[in-house]
N, C-alpha and C positions, 0 to 999 in steps of 0.2 A: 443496480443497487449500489448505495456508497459501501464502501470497504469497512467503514465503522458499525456496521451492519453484522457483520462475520464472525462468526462463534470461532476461538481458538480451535485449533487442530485444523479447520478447512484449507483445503488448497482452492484457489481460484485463479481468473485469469484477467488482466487487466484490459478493461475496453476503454476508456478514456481518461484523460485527465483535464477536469476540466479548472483550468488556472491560467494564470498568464503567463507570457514566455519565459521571463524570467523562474519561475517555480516549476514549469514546465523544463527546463534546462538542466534546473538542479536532481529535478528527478530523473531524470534521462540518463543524465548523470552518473546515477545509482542504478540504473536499470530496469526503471520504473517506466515502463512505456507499453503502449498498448500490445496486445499479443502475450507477454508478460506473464508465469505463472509463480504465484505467489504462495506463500504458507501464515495466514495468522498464528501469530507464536503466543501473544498476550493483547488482550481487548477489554481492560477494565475500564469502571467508569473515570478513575484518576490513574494518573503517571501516563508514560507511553506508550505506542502505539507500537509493538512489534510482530515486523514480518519475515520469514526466512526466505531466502532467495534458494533456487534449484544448484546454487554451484555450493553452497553449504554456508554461503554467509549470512550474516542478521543486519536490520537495520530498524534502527528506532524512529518513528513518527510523532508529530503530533497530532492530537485528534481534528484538530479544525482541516489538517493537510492530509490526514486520512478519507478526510471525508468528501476530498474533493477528487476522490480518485474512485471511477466507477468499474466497477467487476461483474463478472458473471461465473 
């Protein structure tokens, strides 16, 4: 299921991303990559997308790039 799907507070884990390599790079990047456990922090229907990362950092999305990252 997309990641814009996920009630804040849930933790998941990333299973794919599907984008091109470029978006695909910059997520990597950030350490957005499949295997991946993630914390939605905030999922409203405006502003940003935030997720917390397991080493205690945040990172802000936006919804069209959230949505193209799939979780379980």
């Amino acid at each position: 299921m997309p990641l814009t799907l996920i009630q804040p507070g849930r933790s998941v884990r990333i299973v794919s991303v599907n984008a091109g390599s470029g978006l695909q790079g910059r997520l990597s990047a950030l350490g957005l990559v499949p295997g991946a456990e993630v914390t939605v922090l905030q999922n409203c229907l405006r502003g940003p997308f935030i997720l917390g990362l397991g080493c205690g950092g945040r990172i802000a999305l936006g919804r069209g790039v959230a949505n193209r990252i799939e979780v379980e």
